[in-house]
Each structure stands twice: as C-alpha cells, then as structure tokens.
C-alpha positions in Angstrom: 0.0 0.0 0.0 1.0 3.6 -1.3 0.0 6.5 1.1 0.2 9.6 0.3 0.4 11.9 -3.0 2.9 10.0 -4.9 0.5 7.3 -5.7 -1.3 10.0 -8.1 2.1 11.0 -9.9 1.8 9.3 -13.6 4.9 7.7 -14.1 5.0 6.1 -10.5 1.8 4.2 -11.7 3.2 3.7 -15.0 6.7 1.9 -12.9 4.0 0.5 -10.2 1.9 -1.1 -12.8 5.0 -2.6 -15.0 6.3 -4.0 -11.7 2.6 -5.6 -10.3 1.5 -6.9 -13.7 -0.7 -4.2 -15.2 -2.6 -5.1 -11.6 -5.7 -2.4 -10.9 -4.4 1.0 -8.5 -6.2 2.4 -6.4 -5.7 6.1 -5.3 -8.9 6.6 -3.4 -7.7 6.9 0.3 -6.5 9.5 1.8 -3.1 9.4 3.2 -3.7 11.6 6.1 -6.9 10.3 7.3 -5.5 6.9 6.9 -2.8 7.8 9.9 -5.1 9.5 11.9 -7.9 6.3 11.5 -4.5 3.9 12.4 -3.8 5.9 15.1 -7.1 5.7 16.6 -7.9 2.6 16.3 -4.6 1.8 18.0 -5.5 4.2 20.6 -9.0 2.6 21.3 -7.1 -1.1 21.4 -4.9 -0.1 24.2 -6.8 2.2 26.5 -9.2 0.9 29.3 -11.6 3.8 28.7 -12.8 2.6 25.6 -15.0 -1.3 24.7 -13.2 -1.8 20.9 -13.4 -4.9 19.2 -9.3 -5.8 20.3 -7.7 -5.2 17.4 -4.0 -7.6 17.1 -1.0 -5.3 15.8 2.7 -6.2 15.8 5.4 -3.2 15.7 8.6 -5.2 15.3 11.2 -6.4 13.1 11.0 -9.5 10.9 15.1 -10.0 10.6 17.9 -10.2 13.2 20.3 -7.3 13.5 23.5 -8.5 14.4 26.7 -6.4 15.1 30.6 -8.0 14.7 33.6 -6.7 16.3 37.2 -7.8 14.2 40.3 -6.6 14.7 42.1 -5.0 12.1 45.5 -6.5 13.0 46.3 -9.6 11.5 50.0 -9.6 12.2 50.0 -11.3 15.5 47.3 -14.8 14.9 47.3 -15.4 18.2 45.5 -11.8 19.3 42.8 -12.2 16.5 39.3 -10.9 17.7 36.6 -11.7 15.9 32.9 -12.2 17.7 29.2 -11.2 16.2 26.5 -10.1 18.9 22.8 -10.2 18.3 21.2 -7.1 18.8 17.6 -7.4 17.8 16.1 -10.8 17.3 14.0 -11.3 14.6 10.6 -10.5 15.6 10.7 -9.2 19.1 10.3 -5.5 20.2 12.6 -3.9 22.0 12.4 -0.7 23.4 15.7 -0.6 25.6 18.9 0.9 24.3 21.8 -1.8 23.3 25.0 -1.1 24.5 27.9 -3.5 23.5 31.2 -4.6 25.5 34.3 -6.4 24.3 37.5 -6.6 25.7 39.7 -5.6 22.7 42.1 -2.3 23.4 43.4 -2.5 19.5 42.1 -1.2 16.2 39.0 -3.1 15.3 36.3 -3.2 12.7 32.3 -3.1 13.3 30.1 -4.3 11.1 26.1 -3.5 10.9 24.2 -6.4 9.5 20.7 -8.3 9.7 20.4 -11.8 9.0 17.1 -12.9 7.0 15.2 -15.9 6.7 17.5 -18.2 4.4 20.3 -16.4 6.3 21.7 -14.0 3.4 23.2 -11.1 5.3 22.6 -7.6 4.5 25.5 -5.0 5.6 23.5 -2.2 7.0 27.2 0.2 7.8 31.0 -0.7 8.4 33.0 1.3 10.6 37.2 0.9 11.2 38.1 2.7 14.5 41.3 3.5 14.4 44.3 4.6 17.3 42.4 2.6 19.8 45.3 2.2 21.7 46.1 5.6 22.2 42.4 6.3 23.5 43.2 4.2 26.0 46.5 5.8 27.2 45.2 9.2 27.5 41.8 8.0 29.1 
C-alpha cells in the first residue's frame, strides 16, 4: 500500500503497474486520514476507557540485526578478535537501548548487518576505529 500523494504521480503508476503486472491501482484513500484512522484505532485497542473490538497489531522487526567486532591487526594470529553479537532478534520489540562490551584495546572493525530468513546477510554500515590504543593511554 501507497499513502500519500505520490500514488497520483503518472509515471510512479506507470513503474507500479510494469512492476505488479498491469494489476488495478487504487488512489482513493486519503493518506492523512489513513494515519489518523490507524492511530485511533490503535489508541482505542490499548486504553481501558474505551470497549473496541481488540484489534492484534505487531510493531517489530522480521530479521535479526546483528553487530561483529574484528580486529584490524592480522600480524599477531594469536591476538585475533573476531565475535558477532545479536542485537535485535528477529521479531521481538525492543524498546531498551543496546550497549555493546568487548575486551579488545586494539584497532577493530564493526560491522552492521541483519540476517534474513535463508540467512543472506545484508551489511546495513561498516566502521574501522582506528588509534584505539592511544584512546586508552590518555583515558
């Protein structure tokens, strides 16, 4: 589903209806009163003050988000770090902040990913933090 204006632009239905298969569009609701009527009704479903028919919605994610922490410095095998964390499970809401801890004091690499279904991974950001060492020193 399209909300909003752009459903009404005539090449994003052309590109819409090459994609779907020449499949009928529909531009009749309203975009804003579709948030509003969303809102509501999730409103309604939650509060004690009103009798709703209860109404089953799920805010969550369908993949897992992992994180992996590797070290940059392959010279010395023996002092390798290389470890992937779950942050999000697939499917589960989370509201709490994630905070990470490794015991690593060298340069390292961290890697954003989820993890779908037939586990492809998708790299969401890749970071190399660099002079880690030093940090440490002065800190």
């Amino acid at each position: 589903m399209c909300i909003g204006g752009g459903i009404r632009i005539p090449k994003v239905q052309e590109n819409l209806k090459a994609y779907l298969k020449n499949l009928n569009l529909s531009a009749n609701l309203n975009g804003d009163e579709a948030f509003a009527w969303g809102a509501s009704v999730i409103a309604a479903n939650v509060s004690h003050y009103f009798k709703v028919k209860p109404i089953y919605t799920y805010c969550g994610y369908p993949y897992r988000i992992m994180a992996n922490v590797m070290s940059l410095d392959h010279s010395n095998l023996s002092d390798l770090y290389d470890k992937s964390i779950n942050i999000i499970e697939p499917l589960k809401i989370s509201s709490r902040v994630k905070s990470i801890k490794f015991p690593y004091t060298r340069d390292f690499q961290i890697s954003l990913y989820e993890v779908r279904k037939n586990n492809e991974t998708f790299l969401y950001a890749q970071y190399n933090i660099y002079n880690v060492s030093e940090f440490f020193v002065i800190h």
